[in-house]
Wavefront OBJ file of the C-alpha trace (Angstrom):
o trace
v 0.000 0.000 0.000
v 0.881 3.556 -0.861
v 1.276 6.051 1.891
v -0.934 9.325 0.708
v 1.825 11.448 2.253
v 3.119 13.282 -0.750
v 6.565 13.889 0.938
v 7.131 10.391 2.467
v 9.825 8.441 1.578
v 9.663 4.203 1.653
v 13.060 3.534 1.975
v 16.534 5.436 2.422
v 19.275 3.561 0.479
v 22.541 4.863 1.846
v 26.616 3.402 1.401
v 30.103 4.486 0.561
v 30.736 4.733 -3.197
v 30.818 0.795 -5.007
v 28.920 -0.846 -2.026
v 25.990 -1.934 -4.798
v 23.410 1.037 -3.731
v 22.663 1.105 -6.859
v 21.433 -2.711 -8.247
v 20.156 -2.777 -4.911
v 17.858 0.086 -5.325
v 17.249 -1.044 -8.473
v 15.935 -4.755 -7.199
v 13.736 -3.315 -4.392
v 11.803 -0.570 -6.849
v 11.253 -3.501 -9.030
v 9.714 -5.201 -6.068
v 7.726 -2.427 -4.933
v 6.503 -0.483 -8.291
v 8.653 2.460 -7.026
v 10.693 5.296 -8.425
v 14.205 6.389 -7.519
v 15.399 9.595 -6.039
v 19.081 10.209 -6.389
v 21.037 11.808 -4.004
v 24.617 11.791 -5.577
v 25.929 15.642 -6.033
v 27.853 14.449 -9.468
v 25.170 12.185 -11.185
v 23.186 15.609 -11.321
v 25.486 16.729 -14.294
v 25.016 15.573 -18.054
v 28.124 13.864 -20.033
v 29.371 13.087 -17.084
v 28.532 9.239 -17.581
v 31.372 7.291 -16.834
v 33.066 9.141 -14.237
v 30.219 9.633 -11.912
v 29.026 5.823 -12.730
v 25.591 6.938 -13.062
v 22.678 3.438 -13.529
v 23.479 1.948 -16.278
v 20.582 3.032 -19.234
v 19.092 -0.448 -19.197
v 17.799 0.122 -15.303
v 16.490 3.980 -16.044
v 14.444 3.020 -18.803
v 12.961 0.139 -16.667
v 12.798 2.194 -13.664
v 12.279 6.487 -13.286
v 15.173 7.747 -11.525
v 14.756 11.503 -10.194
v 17.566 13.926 -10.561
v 20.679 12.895 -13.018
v 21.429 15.017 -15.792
v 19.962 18.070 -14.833
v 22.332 20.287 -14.789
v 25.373 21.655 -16.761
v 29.128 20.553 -15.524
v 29.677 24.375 -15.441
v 26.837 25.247 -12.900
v 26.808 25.243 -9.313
v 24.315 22.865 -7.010
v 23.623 23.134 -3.698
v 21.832 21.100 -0.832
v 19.478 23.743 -1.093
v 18.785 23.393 -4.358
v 18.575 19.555 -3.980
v 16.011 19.822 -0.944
v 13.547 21.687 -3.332
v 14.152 19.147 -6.670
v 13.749 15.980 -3.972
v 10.616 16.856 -2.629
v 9.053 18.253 -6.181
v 10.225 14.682 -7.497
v 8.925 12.902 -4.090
v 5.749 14.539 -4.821
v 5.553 13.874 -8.547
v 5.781 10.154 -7.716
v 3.374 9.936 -5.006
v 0.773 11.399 -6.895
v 1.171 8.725 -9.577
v 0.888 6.180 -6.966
v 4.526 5.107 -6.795
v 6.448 4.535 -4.013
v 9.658 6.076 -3.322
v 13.570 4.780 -2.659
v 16.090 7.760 -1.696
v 19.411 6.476 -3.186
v 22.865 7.971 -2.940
v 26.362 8.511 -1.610
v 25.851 12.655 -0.810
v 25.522 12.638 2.856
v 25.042 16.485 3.207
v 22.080 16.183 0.918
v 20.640 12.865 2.564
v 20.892 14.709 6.098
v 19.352 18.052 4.961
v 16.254 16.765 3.095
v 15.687 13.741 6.495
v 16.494 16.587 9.048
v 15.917 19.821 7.656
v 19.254 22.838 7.018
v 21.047 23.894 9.203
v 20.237 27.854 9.847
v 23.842 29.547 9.149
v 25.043 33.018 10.904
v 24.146 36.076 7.943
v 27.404 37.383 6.091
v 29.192 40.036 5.384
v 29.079 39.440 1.462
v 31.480 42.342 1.065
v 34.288 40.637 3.898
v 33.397 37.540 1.890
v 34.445 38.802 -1.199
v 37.809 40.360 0.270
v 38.552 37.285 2.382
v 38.028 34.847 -0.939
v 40.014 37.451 -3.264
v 42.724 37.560 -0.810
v 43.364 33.996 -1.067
v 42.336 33.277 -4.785
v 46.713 32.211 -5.510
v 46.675 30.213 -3.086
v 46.775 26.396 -3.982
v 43.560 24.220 -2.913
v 46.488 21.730 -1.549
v 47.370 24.831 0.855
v 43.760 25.671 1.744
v 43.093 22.054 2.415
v 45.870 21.861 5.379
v 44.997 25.054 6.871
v 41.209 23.572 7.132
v 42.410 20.299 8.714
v 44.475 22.271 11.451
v 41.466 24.386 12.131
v 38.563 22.157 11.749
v 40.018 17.771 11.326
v 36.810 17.165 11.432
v 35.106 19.410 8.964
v 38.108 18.661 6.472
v 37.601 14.779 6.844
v 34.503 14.979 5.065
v 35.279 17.132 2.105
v 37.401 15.983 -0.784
v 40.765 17.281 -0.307
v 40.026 18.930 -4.147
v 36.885 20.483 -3.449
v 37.763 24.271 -3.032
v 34.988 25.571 -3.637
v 33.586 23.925 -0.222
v 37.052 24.305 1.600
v 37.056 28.185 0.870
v 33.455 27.683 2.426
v 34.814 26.159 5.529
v 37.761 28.362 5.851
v 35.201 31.472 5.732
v 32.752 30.194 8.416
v 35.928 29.755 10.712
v 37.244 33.458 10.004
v 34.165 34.815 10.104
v 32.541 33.629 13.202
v 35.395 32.539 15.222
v 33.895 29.002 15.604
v 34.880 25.500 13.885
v 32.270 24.679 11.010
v 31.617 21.264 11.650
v 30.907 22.828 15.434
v 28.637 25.623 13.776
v 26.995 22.435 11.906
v 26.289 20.623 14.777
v 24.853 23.371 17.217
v 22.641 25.850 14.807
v 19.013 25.151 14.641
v 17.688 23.153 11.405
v 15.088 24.490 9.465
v 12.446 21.836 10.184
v 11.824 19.376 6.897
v 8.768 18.275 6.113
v 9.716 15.110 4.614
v 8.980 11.552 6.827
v 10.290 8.009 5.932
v 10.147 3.839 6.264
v 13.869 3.137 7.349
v 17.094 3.575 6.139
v 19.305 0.959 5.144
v 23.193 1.196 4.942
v 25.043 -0.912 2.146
v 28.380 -1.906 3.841
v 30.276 -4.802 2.591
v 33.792 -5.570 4.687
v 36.422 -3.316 3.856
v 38.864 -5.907 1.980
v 35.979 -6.374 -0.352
v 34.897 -3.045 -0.910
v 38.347 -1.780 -1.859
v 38.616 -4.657 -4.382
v 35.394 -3.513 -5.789
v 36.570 0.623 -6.043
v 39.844 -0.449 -7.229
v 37.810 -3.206 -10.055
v 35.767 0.108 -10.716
v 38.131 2.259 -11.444
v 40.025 0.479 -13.941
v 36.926 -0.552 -15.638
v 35.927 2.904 -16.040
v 39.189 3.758 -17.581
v 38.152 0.394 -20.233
v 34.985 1.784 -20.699
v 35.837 5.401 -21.804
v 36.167 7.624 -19.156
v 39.247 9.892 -20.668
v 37.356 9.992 -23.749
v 34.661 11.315 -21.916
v 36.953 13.639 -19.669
v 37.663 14.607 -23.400
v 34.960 15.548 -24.857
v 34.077 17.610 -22.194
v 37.215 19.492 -22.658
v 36.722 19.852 -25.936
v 33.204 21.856 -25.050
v 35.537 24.527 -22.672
v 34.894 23.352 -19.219
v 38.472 23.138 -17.065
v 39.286 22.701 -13.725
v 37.505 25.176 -12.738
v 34.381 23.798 -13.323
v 32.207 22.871 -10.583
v 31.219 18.989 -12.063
v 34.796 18.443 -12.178
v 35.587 18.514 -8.598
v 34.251 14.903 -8.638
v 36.541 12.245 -7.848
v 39.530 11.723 -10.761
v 38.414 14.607 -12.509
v 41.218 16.941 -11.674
v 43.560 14.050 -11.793
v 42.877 12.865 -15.449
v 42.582 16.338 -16.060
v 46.764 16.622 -14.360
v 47.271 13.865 -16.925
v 46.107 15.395 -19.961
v 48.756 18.500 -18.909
v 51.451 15.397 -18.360
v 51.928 15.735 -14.997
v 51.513 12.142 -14.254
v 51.462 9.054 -16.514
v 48.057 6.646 -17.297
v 49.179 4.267 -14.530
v 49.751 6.691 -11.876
v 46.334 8.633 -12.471
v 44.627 5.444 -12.304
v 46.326 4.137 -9.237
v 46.060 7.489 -7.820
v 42.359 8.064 -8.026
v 41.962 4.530 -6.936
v 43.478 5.583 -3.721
v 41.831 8.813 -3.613
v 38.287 6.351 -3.910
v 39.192 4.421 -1.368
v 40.055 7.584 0.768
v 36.626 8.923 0.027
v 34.755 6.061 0.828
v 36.217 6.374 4.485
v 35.011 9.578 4.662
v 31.357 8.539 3.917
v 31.153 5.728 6.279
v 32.183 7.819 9.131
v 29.201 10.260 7.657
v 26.267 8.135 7.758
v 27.474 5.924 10.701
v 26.943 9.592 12.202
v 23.695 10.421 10.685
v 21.156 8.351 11.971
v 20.455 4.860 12.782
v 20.330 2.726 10.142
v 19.627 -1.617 9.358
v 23.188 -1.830 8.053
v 24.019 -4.652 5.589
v 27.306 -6.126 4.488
l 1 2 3 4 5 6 7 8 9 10 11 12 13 14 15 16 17 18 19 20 21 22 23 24 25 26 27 28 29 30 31 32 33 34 35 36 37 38 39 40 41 42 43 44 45 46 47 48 49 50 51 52 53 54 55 56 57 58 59 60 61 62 63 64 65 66 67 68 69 70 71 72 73 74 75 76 77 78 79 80 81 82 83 84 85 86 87 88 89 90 91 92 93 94 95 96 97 98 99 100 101 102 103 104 105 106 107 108 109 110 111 112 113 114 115 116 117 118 119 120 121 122 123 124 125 126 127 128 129 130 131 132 133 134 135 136 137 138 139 140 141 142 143 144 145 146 147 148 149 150 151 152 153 154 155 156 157 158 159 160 161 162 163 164 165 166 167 168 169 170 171 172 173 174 175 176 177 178 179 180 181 182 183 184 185 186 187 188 189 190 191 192 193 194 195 196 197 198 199 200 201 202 203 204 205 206 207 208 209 210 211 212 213 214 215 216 217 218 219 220 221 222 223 224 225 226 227 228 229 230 231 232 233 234 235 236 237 238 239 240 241 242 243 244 245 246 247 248 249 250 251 252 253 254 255 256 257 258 259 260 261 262 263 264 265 266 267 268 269 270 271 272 273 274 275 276 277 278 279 280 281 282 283 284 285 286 287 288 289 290 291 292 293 294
Protein backbone atom coordinates (compact mmCIF):
# COMPACT_ATOMS: atom_id res chain seq x y z
CA UNK A 1 0.00 0.00 0.00
CA UNK A 2 0.88 3.56 -0.86
CA UNK A 3 1.28 6.05 1.89
CA UNK A 4 -0.93 9.32 0.71
CA UNK A 5 1.82 11.45 2.25
CA UNK A 6 3.12 13.28 -0.75
CA UNK A 7 6.57 13.89 0.94
CA UNK A 8 7.13 10.39 2.47
CA UNK A 9 9.83 8.44 1.58
CA UNK A 10 9.66 4.20 1.65
CA UNK A 11 13.06 3.53 1.97
CA UNK A 12 16.53 5.44 2.42
CA UNK A 13 19.28 3.56 0.48
CA UNK A 14 22.54 4.86 1.85
CA UNK A 15 26.62 3.40 1.40
CA UNK A 16 30.10 4.49 0.56
CA UNK A 17 30.74 4.73 -3.20
CA UNK A 18 30.82 0.79 -5.01
CA UNK A 19 28.92 -0.85 -2.03
CA UNK A 20 25.99 -1.93 -4.80
CA UNK A 21 23.41 1.04 -3.73
CA UNK A 22 22.66 1.10 -6.86
CA UNK A 23 21.43 -2.71 -8.25
CA UNK A 24 20.16 -2.78 -4.91
CA UNK A 25 17.86 0.09 -5.33
CA UNK A 26 17.25 -1.04 -8.47
CA UNK A 27 15.94 -4.75 -7.20
CA UNK A 28 13.74 -3.31 -4.39
CA UNK A 29 11.80 -0.57 -6.85
CA UNK A 30 11.25 -3.50 -9.03
CA UNK A 31 9.71 -5.20 -6.07
CA UNK A 32 7.73 -2.43 -4.93
CA UNK A 33 6.50 -0.48 -8.29
CA UNK A 34 8.65 2.46 -7.03
CA UNK A 35 10.69 5.30 -8.43
CA UNK A 36 14.21 6.39 -7.52
CA UNK A 37 15.40 9.59 -6.04
CA UNK A 38 19.08 10.21 -6.39
CA UNK A 39 21.04 11.81 -4.00
CA UNK A 40 24.62 11.79 -5.58
CA UNK A 41 25.93 15.64 -6.03
CA UNK A 42 27.85 14.45 -9.47
CA UNK A 43 25.17 12.19 -11.19
CA UNK A 44 23.19 15.61 -11.32
CA UNK A 45 25.49 16.73 -14.29
CA UNK A 46 25.02 15.57 -18.05
CA UNK A 47 28.12 13.86 -20.03
CA UNK A 48 29.37 13.09 -17.08
CA UNK A 49 28.53 9.24 -17.58
CA UNK A 50 31.37 7.29 -16.83
CA UNK A 51 33.07 9.14 -14.24
CA UNK A 52 30.22 9.63 -11.91
CA UNK A 53 29.03 5.82 -12.73
CA UNK A 54 25.59 6.94 -13.06
CA UNK A 55 22.68 3.44 -13.53
CA UNK A 56 23.48 1.95 -16.28
CA UNK A 57 20.58 3.03 -19.23
CA UNK A 58 19.09 -0.45 -19.20
CA UNK A 59 17.80 0.12 -15.30
CA UNK A 60 16.49 3.98 -16.04
CA UNK A 61 14.44 3.02 -18.80
CA UNK A 62 12.96 0.14 -16.67
CA UNK A 63 12.80 2.19 -13.66
CA UNK A 64 12.28 6.49 -13.29
CA UNK A 65 15.17 7.75 -11.52
CA UNK A 66 14.76 11.50 -10.19
CA UNK A 67 17.57 13.93 -10.56
CA UNK A 68 20.68 12.89 -13.02
CA UNK A 69 21.43 15.02 -15.79
CA UNK A 70 19.96 18.07 -14.83
CA UNK A 71 22.33 20.29 -14.79
CA UNK A 72 25.37 21.65 -16.76
CA UNK A 73 29.13 20.55 -15.52
CA UNK A 74 29.68 24.38 -15.44
CA UNK A 75 26.84 25.25 -12.90
CA UNK A 76 26.81 25.24 -9.31
CA UNK A 77 24.31 22.87 -7.01
CA UNK A 78 23.62 23.13 -3.70
CA UNK A 79 21.83 21.10 -0.83
CA UNK A 80 19.48 23.74 -1.09
CA UNK A 81 18.79 23.39 -4.36
CA UNK A 82 18.57 19.55 -3.98
CA UNK A 83 16.01 19.82 -0.94
CA UNK A 84 13.55 21.69 -3.33
CA UNK A 85 14.15 19.15 -6.67
CA UNK A 86 13.75 15.98 -3.97
CA UNK A 87 10.62 16.86 -2.63
CA UNK A 88 9.05 18.25 -6.18
CA UNK A 89 10.23 14.68 -7.50
CA UNK A 90 8.93 12.90 -4.09
CA UNK A 91 5.75 14.54 -4.82
CA UNK A 92 5.55 13.87 -8.55
CA UNK A 93 5.78 10.15 -7.72
CA UNK A 94 3.37 9.94 -5.01
CA UNK A 95 0.77 11.40 -6.89
CA UNK A 96 1.17 8.72 -9.58
CA UNK A 97 0.89 6.18 -6.97
CA UNK A 98 4.53 5.11 -6.79
CA UNK A 99 6.45 4.53 -4.01
CA UNK A 100 9.66 6.08 -3.32
CA UNK A 101 13.57 4.78 -2.66
CA UNK A 102 16.09 7.76 -1.70
CA UNK A 103 19.41 6.48 -3.19
CA UNK A 104 22.86 7.97 -2.94
CA UNK A 105 26.36 8.51 -1.61
CA UNK A 106 25.85 12.65 -0.81
CA UNK A 107 25.52 12.64 2.86
CA UNK A 108 25.04 16.49 3.21
CA UNK A 109 22.08 16.18 0.92
CA UNK A 110 20.64 12.87 2.56
CA UNK A 111 20.89 14.71 6.10
CA UNK A 112 19.35 18.05 4.96
CA UNK A 113 16.25 16.77 3.09
CA UNK A 114 15.69 13.74 6.50
CA UNK A 115 16.49 16.59 9.05
CA UNK A 116 15.92 19.82 7.66
CA UNK A 117 19.25 22.84 7.02
CA UNK A 118 21.05 23.89 9.20
CA UNK A 119 20.24 27.85 9.85
CA UNK A 120 23.84 29.55 9.15
CA UNK A 121 25.04 33.02 10.90
CA UNK A 122 24.15 36.08 7.94
CA UNK A 123 27.40 37.38 6.09
CA UNK A 124 29.19 40.04 5.38
CA UNK A 125 29.08 39.44 1.46
CA UNK A 126 31.48 42.34 1.07
CA UNK A 127 34.29 40.64 3.90
CA UNK A 128 33.40 37.54 1.89
CA UNK A 129 34.44 38.80 -1.20
CA UNK A 130 37.81 40.36 0.27
CA UNK A 131 38.55 37.29 2.38
CA UNK A 132 38.03 34.85 -0.94
CA UNK A 133 40.01 37.45 -3.26
CA UNK A 134 42.72 37.56 -0.81
CA UNK A 135 43.36 34.00 -1.07
CA UNK A 136 42.34 33.28 -4.79
CA UNK A 137 46.71 32.21 -5.51
CA UNK A 138 46.68 30.21 -3.09
CA UNK A 139 46.78 26.40 -3.98
CA UNK A 140 43.56 24.22 -2.91
CA UNK A 141 46.49 21.73 -1.55
CA UNK A 142 47.37 24.83 0.85
CA UNK A 143 43.76 25.67 1.74
CA UNK A 144 43.09 22.05 2.41
CA UNK A 145 45.87 21.86 5.38
CA UNK A 146 45.00 25.05 6.87
CA UNK A 147 41.21 23.57 7.13
CA UNK A 148 42.41 20.30 8.71
CA UNK A 149 44.47 22.27 11.45
CA UNK A 150 41.47 24.39 12.13
CA UNK A 151 38.56 22.16 11.75
CA UNK A 152 40.02 17.77 11.33
CA UNK A 153 36.81 17.17 11.43
CA UNK A 154 35.11 19.41 8.96
CA UNK A 155 38.11 18.66 6.47
CA UNK A 156 37.60 14.78 6.84
CA UNK A 157 34.50 14.98 5.07
CA UNK A 158 35.28 17.13 2.11
CA UNK A 159 37.40 15.98 -0.78
CA UNK A 160 40.77 17.28 -0.31
CA UNK A 161 40.03 18.93 -4.15
CA UNK A 162 36.89 20.48 -3.45
CA UNK A 163 37.76 24.27 -3.03
CA UNK A 164 34.99 25.57 -3.64
CA UNK A 165 33.59 23.93 -0.22
CA UNK A 166 37.05 24.30 1.60
CA UNK A 167 37.06 28.19 0.87
CA UNK A 168 33.45 27.68 2.43
CA UNK A 169 34.81 26.16 5.53
CA UNK A 170 37.76 28.36 5.85
CA UNK A 171 35.20 31.47 5.73
CA UNK A 172 32.75 30.19 8.42
CA UNK A 173 35.93 29.76 10.71
CA UNK A 174 37.24 33.46 10.00
CA UNK A 175 34.17 34.81 10.10
CA UNK A 176 32.54 33.63 13.20
CA UNK A 177 35.40 32.54 15.22
CA UNK A 178 33.90 29.00 15.60
CA UNK A 179 34.88 25.50 13.88
CA UNK A 180 32.27 24.68 11.01
CA UNK A 181 31.62 21.26 11.65
CA UNK A 182 30.91 22.83 15.43
CA UNK A 183 28.64 25.62 13.78
CA UNK A 184 27.00 22.44 11.91
CA UNK A 185 26.29 20.62 14.78
CA UNK A 186 24.85 23.37 17.22
CA UNK A 187 22.64 25.85 14.81
CA UNK A 188 19.01 25.15 14.64
CA UNK A 189 17.69 23.15 11.41
CA UNK A 190 15.09 24.49 9.46
CA UNK A 191 12.45 21.84 10.18
CA UNK A 192 11.82 19.38 6.90
CA UNK A 193 8.77 18.27 6.11
CA UNK A 194 9.72 15.11 4.61
CA UNK A 195 8.98 11.55 6.83
CA UNK A 196 10.29 8.01 5.93
CA UNK A 197 10.15 3.84 6.26
CA UNK A 198 13.87 3.14 7.35
CA UNK A 199 17.09 3.57 6.14
CA UNK A 200 19.31 0.96 5.14
CA UNK A 201 23.19 1.20 4.94
CA UNK A 202 25.04 -0.91 2.15
CA UNK A 203 28.38 -1.91 3.84
CA UNK A 204 30.28 -4.80 2.59
CA UNK A 205 33.79 -5.57 4.69
CA UNK A 206 36.42 -3.32 3.86
CA UNK A 207 38.86 -5.91 1.98
CA UNK A 208 35.98 -6.37 -0.35
CA UNK A 209 34.90 -3.04 -0.91
CA UNK A 210 38.35 -1.78 -1.86
CA UNK A 211 38.62 -4.66 -4.38
CA UNK A 212 35.39 -3.51 -5.79
CA UNK A 213 36.57 0.62 -6.04
CA UNK A 214 39.84 -0.45 -7.23
CA UNK A 215 37.81 -3.21 -10.06
CA UNK A 216 35.77 0.11 -10.72
CA UNK A 217 38.13 2.26 -11.44
CA UNK A 218 40.02 0.48 -13.94
CA UNK A 219 36.93 -0.55 -15.64
CA UNK A 220 35.93 2.90 -16.04
CA UNK A 221 39.19 3.76 -17.58
CA UNK A 222 38.15 0.39 -20.23
CA UNK A 223 34.99 1.78 -20.70
CA UNK A 224 35.84 5.40 -21.80
CA UNK A 225 36.17 7.62 -19.16
CA UNK A 226 39.25 9.89 -20.67
CA UNK A 227 37.36 9.99 -23.75
CA UNK A 228 34.66 11.32 -21.92
CA UNK A 229 36.95 13.64 -19.67
CA UNK A 230 37.66 14.61 -23.40
CA UNK A 231 34.96 15.55 -24.86
CA UNK A 232 34.08 17.61 -22.19
CA UNK A 233 37.21 19.49 -22.66
CA UNK A 234 36.72 19.85 -25.94
CA UNK A 235 33.20 21.86 -25.05
CA UNK A 236 35.54 24.53 -22.67
CA UNK A 237 34.89 23.35 -19.22
CA UNK A 238 38.47 23.14 -17.07
CA UNK A 239 39.29 22.70 -13.73
CA UNK A 240 37.50 25.18 -12.74
CA UNK A 241 34.38 23.80 -13.32
CA UNK A 242 32.21 22.87 -10.58
CA UNK A 243 31.22 18.99 -12.06
CA UNK A 244 34.80 18.44 -12.18
CA UNK A 245 35.59 18.51 -8.60
CA UNK A 246 34.25 14.90 -8.64
CA UNK A 247 36.54 12.24 -7.85
CA UNK A 248 39.53 11.72 -10.76
CA UNK A 249 38.41 14.61 -12.51
CA UNK A 250 41.22 16.94 -11.67
CA UNK A 251 43.56 14.05 -11.79
CA UNK A 252 42.88 12.87 -15.45
CA UNK A 253 42.58 16.34 -16.06
CA UNK A 254 46.76 16.62 -14.36
CA UNK A 255 47.27 13.87 -16.93
CA UNK A 256 46.11 15.40 -19.96
CA UNK A 257 48.76 18.50 -18.91
CA UNK A 258 51.45 15.40 -18.36
CA UNK A 259 51.93 15.74 -15.00
CA UNK A 260 51.51 12.14 -14.25
CA UNK A 261 51.46 9.05 -16.51
CA UNK A 262 48.06 6.65 -17.30
CA UNK A 263 49.18 4.27 -14.53
CA UNK A 264 49.75 6.69 -11.88
CA UNK A 265 46.33 8.63 -12.47
CA UNK A 266 44.63 5.44 -12.30
CA UNK A 267 46.33 4.14 -9.24
CA UNK A 268 46.06 7.49 -7.82
CA UNK A 269 42.36 8.06 -8.03
CA UNK A 270 41.96 4.53 -6.94
CA UNK A 271 43.48 5.58 -3.72
CA UNK A 272 41.83 8.81 -3.61
CA UNK A 273 38.29 6.35 -3.91
CA UNK A 274 39.19 4.42 -1.37
CA UNK A 275 40.05 7.58 0.77
CA UNK A 276 36.63 8.92 0.03
CA UNK A 277 34.76 6.06 0.83
CA UNK A 278 36.22 6.37 4.49
CA UNK A 279 35.01 9.58 4.66
CA UNK A 280 31.36 8.54 3.92
CA UNK A 281 31.15 5.73 6.28
CA UNK A 282 32.18 7.82 9.13
CA UNK A 283 29.20 10.26 7.66
CA UNK A 284 26.27 8.13 7.76
CA UNK A 285 27.47 5.92 10.70
CA UNK A 286 26.94 9.59 12.20
CA UNK A 287 23.69 10.42 10.68
CA UNK A 288 21.16 8.35 11.97
CA UNK A 289 20.45 4.86 12.78
CA UNK A 290 20.33 2.73 10.14
CA UNK A 291 19.63 -1.62 9.36
CA UNK A 292 23.19 -1.83 8.05
CA UNK A 293 24.02 -4.65 5.59
CA UNK A 294 27.31 -6.13 4.49
Amino acid sequence: MVSSNLTYIDIVVVGPTASGKTHWAFDWACRHNAEIISADSRQIYRDMNIGTAKPPVALREKIVHHLLDIRSPDETYSAGQFVRDARAAIQDARSRGKKVALVGGTGLYIKALLFGLAELPPEDVAAREVFLSERAQTSTEELYERLVQQDPERASVLSSRDRYRILRALWLYHSSGHQPSRIYREQTRNPPDVSWGEIVGLLPERNVLYDRINDRVVRMFEEGWMEEMHQLVQKGFGKNTPGFRSLGYSEILDFFDGLRSYDETLHLIQQKTRQFAKRQITWFRHMAPAHWIS
